[in-house]
Biopython code that builds the backbone (N, CA, C, O; Angstrom):
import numpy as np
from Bio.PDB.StructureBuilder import StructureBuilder

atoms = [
    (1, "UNK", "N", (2.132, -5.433, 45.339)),
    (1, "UNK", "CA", (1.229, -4.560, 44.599)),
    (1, "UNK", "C", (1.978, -3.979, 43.403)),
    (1, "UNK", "O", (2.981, -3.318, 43.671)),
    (2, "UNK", "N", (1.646, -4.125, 42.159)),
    (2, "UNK", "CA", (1.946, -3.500, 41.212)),
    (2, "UNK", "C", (2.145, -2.052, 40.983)),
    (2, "UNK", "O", (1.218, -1.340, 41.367)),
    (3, "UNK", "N", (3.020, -1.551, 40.514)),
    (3, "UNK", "CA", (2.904, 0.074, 40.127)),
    (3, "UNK", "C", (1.812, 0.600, 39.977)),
    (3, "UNK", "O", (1.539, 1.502, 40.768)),
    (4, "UNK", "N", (0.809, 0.238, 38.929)),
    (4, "UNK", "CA", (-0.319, 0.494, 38.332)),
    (4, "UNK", "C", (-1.288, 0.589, 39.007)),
    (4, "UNK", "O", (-2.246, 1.342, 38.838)),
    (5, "UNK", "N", (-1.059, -0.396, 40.070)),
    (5, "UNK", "CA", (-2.257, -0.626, 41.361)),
    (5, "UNK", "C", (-2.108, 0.903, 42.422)),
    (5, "UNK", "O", (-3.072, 1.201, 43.129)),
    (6, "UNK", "N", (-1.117, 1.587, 42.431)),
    (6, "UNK", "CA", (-0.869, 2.515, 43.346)),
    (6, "UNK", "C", (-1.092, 4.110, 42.229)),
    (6, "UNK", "O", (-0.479, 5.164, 42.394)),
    (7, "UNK", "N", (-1.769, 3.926, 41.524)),
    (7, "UNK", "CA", (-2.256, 5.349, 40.489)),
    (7, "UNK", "C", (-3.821, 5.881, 40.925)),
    (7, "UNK", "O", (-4.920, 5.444, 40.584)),
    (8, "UNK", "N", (-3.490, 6.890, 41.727)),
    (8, "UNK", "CA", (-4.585, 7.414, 42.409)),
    (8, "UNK", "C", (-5.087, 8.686, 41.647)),
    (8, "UNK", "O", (-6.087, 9.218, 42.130)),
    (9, "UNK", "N", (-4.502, 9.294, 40.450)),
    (9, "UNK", "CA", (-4.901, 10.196, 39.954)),
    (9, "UNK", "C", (-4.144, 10.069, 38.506)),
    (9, "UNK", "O", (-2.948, 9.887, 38.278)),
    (10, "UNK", "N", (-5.436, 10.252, 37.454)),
    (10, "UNK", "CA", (-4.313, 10.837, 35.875)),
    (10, "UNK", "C", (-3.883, 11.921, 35.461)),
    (10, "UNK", "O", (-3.397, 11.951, 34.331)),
    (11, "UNK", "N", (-3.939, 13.051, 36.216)),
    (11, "UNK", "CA", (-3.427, 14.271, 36.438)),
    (11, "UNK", "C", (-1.578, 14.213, 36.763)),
    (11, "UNK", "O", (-0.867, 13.811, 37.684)),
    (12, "UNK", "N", (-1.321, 14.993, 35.159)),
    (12, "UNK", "CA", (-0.063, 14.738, 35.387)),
    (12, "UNK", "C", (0.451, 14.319, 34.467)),
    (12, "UNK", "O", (1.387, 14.877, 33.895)),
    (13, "UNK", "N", (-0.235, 12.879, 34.024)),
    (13, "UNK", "CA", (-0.175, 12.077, 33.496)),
    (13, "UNK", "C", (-0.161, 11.942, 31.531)),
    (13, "UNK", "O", (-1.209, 12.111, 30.908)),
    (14, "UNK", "N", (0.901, 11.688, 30.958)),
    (14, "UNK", "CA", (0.260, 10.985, 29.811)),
    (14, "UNK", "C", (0.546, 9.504, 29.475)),
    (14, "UNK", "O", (1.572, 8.836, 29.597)),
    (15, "UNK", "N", (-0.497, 9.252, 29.083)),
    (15, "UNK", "CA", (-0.835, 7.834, 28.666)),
    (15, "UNK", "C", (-1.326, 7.411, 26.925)),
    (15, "UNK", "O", (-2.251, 8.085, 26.474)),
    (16, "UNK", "N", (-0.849, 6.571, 26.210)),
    (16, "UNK", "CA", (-0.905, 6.285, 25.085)),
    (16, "UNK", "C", (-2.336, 5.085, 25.018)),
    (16, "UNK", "O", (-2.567, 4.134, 25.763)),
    (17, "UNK", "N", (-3.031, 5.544, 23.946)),
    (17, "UNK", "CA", (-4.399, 4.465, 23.923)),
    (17, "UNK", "C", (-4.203, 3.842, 22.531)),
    (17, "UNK", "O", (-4.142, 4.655, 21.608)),
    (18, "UNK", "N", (-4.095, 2.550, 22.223)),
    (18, "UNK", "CA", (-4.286, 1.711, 21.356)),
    (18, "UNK", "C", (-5.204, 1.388, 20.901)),
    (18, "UNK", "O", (-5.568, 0.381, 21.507)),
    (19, "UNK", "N", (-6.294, 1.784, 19.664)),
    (19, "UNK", "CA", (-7.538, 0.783, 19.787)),
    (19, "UNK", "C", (-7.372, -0.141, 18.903)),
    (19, "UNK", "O", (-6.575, -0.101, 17.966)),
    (20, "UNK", "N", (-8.538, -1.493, 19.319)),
    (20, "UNK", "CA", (-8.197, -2.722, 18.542)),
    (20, "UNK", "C", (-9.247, -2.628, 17.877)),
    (20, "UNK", "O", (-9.550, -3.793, 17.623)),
    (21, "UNK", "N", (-10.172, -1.798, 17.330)),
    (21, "UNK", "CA", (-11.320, -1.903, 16.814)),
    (21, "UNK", "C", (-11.961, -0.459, 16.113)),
    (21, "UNK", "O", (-11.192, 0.502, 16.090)),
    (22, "UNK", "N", (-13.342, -0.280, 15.544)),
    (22, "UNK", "CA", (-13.516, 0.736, 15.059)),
    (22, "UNK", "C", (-12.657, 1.423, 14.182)),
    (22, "UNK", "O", (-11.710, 0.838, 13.656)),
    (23, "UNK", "N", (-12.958, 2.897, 13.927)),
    (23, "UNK", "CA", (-12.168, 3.278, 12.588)),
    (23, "UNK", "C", (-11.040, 3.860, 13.196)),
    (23, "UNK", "O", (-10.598, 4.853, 12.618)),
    (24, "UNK", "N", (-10.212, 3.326, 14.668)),
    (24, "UNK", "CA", (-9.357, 3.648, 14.354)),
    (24, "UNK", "C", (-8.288, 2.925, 15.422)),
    (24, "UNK", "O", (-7.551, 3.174, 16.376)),
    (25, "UNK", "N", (-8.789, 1.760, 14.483)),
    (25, "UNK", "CA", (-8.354, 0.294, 14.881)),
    (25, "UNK", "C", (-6.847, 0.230, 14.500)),
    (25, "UNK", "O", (-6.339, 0.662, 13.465)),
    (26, "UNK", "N", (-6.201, -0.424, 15.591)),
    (26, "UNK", "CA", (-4.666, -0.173, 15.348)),
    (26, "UNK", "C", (-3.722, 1.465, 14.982)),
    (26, "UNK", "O", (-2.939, 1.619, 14.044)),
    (27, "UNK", "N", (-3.996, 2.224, 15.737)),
    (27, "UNK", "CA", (-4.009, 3.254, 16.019)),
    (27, "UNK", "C", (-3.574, 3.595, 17.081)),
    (27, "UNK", "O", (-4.315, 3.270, 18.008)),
    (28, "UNK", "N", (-2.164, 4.420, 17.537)),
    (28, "UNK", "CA", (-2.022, 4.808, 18.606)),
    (28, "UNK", "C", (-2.208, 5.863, 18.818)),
    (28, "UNK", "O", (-1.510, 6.570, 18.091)),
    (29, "UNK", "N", (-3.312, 6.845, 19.997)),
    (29, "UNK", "CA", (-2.762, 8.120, 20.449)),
    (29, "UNK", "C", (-2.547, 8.608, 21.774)),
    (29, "UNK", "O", (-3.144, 8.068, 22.705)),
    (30, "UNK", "N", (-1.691, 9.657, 21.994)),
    (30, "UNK", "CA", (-1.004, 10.141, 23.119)),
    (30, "UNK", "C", (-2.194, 10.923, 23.742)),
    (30, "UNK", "O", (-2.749, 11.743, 23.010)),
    (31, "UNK", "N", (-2.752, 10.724, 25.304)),
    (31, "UNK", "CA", (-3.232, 11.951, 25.664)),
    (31, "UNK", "C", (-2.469, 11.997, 26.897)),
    (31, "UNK", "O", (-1.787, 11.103, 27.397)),
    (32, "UNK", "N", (-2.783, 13.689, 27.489)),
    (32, "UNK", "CA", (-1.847, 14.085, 28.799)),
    (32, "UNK", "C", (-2.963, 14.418, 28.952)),
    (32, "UNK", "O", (-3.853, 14.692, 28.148)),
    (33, "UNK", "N", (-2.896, 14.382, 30.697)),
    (33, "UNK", "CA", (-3.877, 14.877, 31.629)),
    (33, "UNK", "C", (-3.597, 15.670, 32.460)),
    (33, "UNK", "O", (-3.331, 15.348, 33.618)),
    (34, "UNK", "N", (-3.606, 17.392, 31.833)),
    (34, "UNK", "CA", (-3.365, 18.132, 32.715)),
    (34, "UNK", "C", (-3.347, 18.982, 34.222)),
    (34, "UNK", "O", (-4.488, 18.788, 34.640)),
    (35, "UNK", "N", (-3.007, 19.380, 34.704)),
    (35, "UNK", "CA", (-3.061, 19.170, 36.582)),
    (35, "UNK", "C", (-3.937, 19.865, 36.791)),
    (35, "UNK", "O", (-4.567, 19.808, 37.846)),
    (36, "UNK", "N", (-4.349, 21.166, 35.306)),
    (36, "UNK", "CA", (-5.182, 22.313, 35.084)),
    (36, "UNK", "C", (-6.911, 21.118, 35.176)),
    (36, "UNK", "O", (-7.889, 21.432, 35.853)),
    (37, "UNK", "N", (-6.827, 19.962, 34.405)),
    (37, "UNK", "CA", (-7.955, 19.239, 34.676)),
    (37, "UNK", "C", (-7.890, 19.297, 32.747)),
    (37, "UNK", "O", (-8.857, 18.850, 32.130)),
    (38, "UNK", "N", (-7.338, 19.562, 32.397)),
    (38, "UNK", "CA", (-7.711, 19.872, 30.564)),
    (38, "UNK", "C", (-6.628, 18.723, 30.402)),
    (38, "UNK", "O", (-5.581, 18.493, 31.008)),
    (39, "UNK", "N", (-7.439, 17.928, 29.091)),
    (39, "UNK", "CA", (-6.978, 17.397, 28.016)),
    (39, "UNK", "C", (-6.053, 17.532, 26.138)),
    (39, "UNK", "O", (-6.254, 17.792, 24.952)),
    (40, "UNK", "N", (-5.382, 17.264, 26.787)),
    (40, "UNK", "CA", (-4.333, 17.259, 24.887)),
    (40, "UNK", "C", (-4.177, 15.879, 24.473)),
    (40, "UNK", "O", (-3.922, 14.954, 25.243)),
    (41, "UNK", "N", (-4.390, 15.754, 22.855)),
    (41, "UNK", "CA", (-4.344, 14.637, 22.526)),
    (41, "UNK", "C", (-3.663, 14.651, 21.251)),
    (41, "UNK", "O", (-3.593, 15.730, 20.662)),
    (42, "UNK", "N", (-3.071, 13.459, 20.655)),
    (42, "UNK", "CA", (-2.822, 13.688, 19.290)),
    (42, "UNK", "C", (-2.252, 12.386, 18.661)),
    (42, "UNK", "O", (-2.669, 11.511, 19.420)),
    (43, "UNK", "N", (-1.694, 11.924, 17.911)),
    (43, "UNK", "CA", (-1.608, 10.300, 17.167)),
    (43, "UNK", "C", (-0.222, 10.419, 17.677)),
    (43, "UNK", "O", (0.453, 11.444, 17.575)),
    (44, "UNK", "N", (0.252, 9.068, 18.357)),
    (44, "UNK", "CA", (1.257, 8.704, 18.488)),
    (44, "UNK", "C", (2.580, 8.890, 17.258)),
    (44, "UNK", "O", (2.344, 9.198, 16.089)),
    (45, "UNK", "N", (3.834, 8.659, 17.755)),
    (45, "UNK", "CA", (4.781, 8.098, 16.533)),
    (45, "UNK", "C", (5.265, 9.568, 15.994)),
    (45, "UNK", "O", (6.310, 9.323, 15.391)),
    (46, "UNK", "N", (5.079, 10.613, 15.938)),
    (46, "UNK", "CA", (5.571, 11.931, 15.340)),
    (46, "UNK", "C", (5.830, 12.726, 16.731)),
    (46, "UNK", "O", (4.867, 13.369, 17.148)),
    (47, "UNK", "N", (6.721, 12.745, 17.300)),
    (47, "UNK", "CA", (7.005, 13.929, 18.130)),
    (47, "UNK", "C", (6.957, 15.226, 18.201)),
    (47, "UNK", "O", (6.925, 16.046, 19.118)),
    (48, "UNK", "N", (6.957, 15.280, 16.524)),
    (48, "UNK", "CA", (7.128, 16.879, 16.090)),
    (48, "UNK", "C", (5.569, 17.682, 16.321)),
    (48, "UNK", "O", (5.440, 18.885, 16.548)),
    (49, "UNK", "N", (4.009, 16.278, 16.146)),
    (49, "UNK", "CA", (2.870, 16.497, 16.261)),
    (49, "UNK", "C", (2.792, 16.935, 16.918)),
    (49, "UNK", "O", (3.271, 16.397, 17.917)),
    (50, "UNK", "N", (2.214, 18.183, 17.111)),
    (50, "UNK", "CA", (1.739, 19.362, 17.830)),
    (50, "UNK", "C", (-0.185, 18.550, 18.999)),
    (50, "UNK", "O", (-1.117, 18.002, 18.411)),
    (51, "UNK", "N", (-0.156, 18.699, 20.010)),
    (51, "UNK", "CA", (-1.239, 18.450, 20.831)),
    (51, "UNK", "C", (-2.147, 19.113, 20.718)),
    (51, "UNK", "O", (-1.896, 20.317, 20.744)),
    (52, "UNK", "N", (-3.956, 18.615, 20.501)),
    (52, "UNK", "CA", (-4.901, 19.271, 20.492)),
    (52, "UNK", "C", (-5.551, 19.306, 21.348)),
    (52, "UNK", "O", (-6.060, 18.281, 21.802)),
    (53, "UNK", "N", (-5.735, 20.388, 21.809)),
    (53, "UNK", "CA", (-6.680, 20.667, 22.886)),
    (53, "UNK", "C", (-8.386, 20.120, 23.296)),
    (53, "UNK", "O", (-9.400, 20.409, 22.661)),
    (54, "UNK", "N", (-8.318, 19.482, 24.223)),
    (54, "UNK", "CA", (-10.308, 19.023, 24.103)),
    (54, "UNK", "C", (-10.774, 20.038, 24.160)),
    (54, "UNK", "O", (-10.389, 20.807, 25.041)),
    (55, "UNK", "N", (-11.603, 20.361, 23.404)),
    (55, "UNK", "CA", (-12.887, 21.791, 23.814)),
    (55, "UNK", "C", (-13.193, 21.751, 25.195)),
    (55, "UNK", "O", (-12.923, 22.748, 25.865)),
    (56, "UNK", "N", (-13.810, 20.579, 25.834)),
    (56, "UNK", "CA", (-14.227, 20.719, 26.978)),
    (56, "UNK", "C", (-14.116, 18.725, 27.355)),
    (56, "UNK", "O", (-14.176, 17.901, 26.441)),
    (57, "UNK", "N", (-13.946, 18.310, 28.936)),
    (57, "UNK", "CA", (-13.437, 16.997, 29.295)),
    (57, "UNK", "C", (-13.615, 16.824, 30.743)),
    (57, "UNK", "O", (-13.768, 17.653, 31.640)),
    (58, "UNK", "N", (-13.571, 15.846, 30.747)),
    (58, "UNK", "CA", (-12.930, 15.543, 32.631)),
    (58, "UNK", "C", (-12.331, 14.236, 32.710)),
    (58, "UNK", "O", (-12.470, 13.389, 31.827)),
    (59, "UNK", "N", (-11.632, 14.060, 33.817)),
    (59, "UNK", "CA", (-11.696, 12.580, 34.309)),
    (59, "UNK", "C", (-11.808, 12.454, 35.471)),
    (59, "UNK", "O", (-11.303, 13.319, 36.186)),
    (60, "UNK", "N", (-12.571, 11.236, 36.124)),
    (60, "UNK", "CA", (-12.200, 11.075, 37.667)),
    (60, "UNK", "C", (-12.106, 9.245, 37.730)),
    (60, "UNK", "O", (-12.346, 8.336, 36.935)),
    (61, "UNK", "N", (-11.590, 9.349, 39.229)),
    (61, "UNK", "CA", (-11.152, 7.545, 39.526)),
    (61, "UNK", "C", (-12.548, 7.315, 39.711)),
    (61, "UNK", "O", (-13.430, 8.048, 40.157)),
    (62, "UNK", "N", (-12.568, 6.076, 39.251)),
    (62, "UNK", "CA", (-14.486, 5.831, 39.546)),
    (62, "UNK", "C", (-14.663, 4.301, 40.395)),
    (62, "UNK", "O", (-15.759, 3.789, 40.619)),
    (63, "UNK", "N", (-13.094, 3.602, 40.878)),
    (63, "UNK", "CA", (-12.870, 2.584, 42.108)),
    (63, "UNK", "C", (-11.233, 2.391, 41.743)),
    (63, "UNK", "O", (-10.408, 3.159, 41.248)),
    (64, "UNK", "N", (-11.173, 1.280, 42.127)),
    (64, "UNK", "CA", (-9.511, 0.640, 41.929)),
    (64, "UNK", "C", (-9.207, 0.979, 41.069)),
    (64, "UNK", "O", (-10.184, 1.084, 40.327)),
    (65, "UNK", "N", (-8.076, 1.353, 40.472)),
    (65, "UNK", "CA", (-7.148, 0.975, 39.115)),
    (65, "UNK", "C", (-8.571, 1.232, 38.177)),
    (65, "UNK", "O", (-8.593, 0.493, 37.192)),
    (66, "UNK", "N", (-9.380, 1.851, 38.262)),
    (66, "UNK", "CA", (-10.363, 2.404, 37.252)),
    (66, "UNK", "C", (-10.585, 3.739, 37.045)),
    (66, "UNK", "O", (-10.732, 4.244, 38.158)),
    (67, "UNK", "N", (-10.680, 4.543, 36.214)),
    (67, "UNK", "CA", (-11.103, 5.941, 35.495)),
    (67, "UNK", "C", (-11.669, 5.988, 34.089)),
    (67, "UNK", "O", (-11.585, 5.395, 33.014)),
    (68, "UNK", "N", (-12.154, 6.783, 34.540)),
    (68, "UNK", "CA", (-13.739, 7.253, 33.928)),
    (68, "UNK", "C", (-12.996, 8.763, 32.771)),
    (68, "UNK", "O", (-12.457, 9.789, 33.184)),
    (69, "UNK", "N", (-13.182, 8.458, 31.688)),
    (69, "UNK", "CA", (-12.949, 9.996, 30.713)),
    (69, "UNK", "C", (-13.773, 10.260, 29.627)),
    (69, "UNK", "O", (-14.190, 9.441, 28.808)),
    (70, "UNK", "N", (-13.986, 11.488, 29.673)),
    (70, "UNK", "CA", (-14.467, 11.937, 28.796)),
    (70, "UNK", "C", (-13.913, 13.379, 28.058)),
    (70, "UNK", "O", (-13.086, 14.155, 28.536)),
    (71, "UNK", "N", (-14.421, 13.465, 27.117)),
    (71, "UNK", "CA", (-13.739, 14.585, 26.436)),
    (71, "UNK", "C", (-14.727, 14.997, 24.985)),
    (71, "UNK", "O", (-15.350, 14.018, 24.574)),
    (72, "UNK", "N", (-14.910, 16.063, 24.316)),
    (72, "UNK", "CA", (-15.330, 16.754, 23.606)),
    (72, "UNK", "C", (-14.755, 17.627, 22.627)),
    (72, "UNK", "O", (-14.859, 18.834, 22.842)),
    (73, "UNK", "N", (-13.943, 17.092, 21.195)),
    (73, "UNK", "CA", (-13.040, 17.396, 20.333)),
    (73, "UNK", "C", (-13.482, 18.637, 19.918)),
    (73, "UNK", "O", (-14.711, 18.705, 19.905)),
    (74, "UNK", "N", (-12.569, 20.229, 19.373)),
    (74, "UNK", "CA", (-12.471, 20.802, 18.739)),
    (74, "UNK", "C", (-13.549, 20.678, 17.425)),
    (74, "UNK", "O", (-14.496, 21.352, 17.022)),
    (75, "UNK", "N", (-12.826, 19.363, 16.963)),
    (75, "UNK", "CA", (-13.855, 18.693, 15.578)),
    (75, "UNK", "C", (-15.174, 18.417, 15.494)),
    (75, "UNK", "O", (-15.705, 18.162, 14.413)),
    (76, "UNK", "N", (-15.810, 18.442, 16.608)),
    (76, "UNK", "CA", (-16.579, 17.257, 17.496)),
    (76, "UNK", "C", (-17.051, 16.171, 17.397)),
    (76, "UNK", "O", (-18.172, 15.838, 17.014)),
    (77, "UNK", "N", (-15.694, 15.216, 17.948)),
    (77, "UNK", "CA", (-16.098, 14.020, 18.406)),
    (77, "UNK", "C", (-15.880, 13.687, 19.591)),
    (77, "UNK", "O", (-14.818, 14.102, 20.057)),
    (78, "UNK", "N", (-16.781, 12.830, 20.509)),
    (78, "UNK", "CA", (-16.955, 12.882, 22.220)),
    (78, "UNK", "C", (-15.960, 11.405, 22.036)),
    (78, "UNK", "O", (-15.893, 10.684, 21.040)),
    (79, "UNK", "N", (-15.312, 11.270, 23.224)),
    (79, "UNK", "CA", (-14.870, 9.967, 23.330)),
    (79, "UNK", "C", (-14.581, 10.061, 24.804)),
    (79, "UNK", "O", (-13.825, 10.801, 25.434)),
    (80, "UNK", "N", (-15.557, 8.912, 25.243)),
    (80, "UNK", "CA", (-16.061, 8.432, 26.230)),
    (80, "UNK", "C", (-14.799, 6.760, 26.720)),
    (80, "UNK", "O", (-14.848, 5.718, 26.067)),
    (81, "UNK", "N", (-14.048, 6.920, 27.676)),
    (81, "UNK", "CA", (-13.878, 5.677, 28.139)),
    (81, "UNK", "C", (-13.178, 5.041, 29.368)),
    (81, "UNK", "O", (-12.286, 5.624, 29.985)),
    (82, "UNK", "N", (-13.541, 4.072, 29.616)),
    (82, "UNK", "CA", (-13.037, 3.409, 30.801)),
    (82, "UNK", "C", (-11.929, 2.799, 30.746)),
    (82, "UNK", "O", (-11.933, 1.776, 30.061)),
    (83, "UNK", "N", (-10.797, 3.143, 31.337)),
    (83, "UNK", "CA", (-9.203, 3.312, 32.070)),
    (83, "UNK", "C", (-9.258, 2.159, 33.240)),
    (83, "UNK", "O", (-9.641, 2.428, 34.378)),
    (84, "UNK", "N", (-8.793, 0.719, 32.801)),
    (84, "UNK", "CA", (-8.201, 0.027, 34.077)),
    (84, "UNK", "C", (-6.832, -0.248, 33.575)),
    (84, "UNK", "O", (-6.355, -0.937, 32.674)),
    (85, "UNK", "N", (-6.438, 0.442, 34.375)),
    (85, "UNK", "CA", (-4.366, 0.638, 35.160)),
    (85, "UNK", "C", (-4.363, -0.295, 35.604)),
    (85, "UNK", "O", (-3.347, -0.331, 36.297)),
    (86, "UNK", "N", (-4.996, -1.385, 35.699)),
    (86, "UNK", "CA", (-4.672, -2.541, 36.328)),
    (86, "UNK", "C", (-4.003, -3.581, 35.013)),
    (86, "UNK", "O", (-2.931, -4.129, 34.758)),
    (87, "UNK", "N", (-5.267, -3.461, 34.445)),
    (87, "UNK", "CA", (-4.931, -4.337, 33.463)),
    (87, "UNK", "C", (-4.625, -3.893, 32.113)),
    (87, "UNK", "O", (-4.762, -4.448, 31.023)),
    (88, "UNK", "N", (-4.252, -2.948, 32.396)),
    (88, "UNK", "CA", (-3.852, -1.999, 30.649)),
    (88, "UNK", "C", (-4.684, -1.897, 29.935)),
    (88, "UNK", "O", (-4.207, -1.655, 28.826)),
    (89, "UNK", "N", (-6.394, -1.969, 29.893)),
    (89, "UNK", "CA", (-7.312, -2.392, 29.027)),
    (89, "UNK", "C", (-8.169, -1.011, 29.284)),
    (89, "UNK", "O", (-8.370, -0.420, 30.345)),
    (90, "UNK", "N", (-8.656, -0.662, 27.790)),
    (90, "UNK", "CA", (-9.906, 0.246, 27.675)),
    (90, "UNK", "C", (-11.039, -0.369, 27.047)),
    (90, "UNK", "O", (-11.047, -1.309, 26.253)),
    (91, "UNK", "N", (-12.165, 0.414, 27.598)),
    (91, "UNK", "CA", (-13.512, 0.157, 26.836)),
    (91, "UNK", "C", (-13.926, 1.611, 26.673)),
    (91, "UNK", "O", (-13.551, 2.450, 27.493)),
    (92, "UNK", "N", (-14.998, 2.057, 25.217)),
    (92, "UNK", "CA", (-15.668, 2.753, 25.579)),
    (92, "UNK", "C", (-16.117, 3.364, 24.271)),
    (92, "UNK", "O", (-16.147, 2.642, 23.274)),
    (93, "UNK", "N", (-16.424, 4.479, 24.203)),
    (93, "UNK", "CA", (-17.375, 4.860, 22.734)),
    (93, "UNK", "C", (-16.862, 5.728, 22.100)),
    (93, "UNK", "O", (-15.870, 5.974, 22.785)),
    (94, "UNK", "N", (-16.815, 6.727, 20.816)),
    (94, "UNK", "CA", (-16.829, 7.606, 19.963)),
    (94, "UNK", "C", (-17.976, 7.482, 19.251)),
    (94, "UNK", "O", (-18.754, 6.646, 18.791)),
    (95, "UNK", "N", (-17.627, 9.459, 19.410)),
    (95, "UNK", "CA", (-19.152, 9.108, 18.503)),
    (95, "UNK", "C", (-19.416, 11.395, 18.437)),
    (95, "UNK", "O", (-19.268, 12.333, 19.220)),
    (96, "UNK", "N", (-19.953, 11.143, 16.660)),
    (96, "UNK", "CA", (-19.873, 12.480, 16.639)),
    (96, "UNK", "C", (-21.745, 12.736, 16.409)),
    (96, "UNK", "O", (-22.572, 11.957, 16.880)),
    (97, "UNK", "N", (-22.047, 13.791, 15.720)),
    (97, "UNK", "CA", (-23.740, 14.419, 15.679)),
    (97, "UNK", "C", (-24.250, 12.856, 14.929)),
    (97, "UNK", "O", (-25.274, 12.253, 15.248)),
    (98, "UNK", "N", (-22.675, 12.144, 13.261)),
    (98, "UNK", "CA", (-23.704, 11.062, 12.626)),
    (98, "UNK", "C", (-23.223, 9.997, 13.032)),
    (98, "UNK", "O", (-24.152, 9.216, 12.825)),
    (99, "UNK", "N", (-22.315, 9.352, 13.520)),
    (99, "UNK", "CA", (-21.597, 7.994, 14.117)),
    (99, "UNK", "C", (-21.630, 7.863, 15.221)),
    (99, "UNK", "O", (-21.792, 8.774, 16.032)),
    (100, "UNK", "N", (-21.446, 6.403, 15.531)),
    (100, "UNK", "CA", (-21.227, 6.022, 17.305)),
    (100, "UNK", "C", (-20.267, 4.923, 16.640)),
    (100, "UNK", "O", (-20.320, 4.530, 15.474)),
    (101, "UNK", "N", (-19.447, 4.548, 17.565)),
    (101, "UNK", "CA", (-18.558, 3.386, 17.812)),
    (101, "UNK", "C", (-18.427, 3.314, 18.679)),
    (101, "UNK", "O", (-18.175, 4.294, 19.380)),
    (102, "UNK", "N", (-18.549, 1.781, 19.255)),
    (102, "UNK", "CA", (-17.848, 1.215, 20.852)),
    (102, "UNK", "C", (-16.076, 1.038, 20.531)),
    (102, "UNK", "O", (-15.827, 0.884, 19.336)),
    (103, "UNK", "N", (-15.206, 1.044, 21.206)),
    (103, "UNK", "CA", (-14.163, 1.214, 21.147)),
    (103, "UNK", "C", (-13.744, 0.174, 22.405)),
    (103, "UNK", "O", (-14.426, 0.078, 23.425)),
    (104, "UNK", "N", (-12.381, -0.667, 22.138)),
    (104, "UNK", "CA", (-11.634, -2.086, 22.871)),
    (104, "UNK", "C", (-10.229, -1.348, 22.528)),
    (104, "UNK", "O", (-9.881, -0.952, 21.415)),
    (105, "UNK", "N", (-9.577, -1.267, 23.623)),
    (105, "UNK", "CA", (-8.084, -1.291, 22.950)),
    (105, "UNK", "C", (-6.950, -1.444, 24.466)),
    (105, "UNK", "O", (-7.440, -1.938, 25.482)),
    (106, "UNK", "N", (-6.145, -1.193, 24.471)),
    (106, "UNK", "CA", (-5.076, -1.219, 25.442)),
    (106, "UNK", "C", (-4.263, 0.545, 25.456)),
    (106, "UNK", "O", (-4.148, 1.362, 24.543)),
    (107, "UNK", "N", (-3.846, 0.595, 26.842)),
    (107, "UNK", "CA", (-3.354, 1.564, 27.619)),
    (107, "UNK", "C", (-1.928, 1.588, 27.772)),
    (107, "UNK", "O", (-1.595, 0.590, 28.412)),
    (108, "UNK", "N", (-0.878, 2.344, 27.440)),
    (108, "UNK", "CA", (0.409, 2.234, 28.193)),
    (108, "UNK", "C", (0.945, 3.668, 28.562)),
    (108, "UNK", "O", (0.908, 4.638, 27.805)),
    (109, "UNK", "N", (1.418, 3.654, 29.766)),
    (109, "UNK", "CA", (1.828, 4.823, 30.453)),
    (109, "UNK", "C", (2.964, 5.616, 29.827)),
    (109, "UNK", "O", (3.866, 4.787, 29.704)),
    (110, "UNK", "N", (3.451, 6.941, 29.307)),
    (110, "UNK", "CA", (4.601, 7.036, 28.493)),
    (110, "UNK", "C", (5.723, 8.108, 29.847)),
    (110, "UNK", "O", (5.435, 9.101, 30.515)),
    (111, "UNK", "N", (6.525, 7.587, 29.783)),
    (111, "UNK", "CA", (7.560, 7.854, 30.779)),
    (111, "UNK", "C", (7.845, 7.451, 32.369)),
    (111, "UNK", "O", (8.858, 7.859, 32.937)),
]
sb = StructureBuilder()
sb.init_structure("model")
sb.init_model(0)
sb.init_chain("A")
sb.init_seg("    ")
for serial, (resi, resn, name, xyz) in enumerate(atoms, 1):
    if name == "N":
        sb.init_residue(resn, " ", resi, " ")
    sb.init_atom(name, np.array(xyz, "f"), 0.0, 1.0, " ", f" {name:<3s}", serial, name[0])
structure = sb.get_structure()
């Protein structure tokens, strides 16, 4: 069984999201998943970048090596998506009051 296969919670956790698509295609950013249940997020590659807080979020496991997130930006934009730890792969949407985008990208765990 793989590491990835034995991740029963993202609490704790930060994980880096890649997307391959939409406007912010080739793009890395960092989110942590706090134990509090709150989200920080912010663009990969600058350490010095300070983490933004989601207004409001959740996540839960929704089967195997799958999770379910959502979150609700400061700015407001919602970004909605599906987490398989199995296979390093995301799906899922952005989207503010005038845009929607579906969103494809890849997952990697940081530390």
């Amino acid at each position: 069984m793989a590491q990835n296969d034995r991740i029963e919670a993202l609490l704790g956790r930060t994980v880096q999201f890649t997307f391959a698509d939409g406007p912010s295609a080739n793009v890395t950013y960092e989110h942590r998943f706090n134990e509090d249940g709150s989200i920080d997020f912010r663009a990969a590659g600058d350490a010095t970048a300070k983490f933004s807080r989601a207004k409001s979020g959740t996540t839960m496991k929704v089967g195997d090596g799958l999770f379910l997130m959502s979150y609700l930006s400061k700015e407001g934009y919602t970004l909605t998506l599906l987490l398989n730890v199995r296979t390093l792969e995301l799906v899922g949407f952005a989207s503010n009051s005038d845009v929607w985008f579906q969103q494809k990208g890849t997952l990697e765990f940081v530390g």
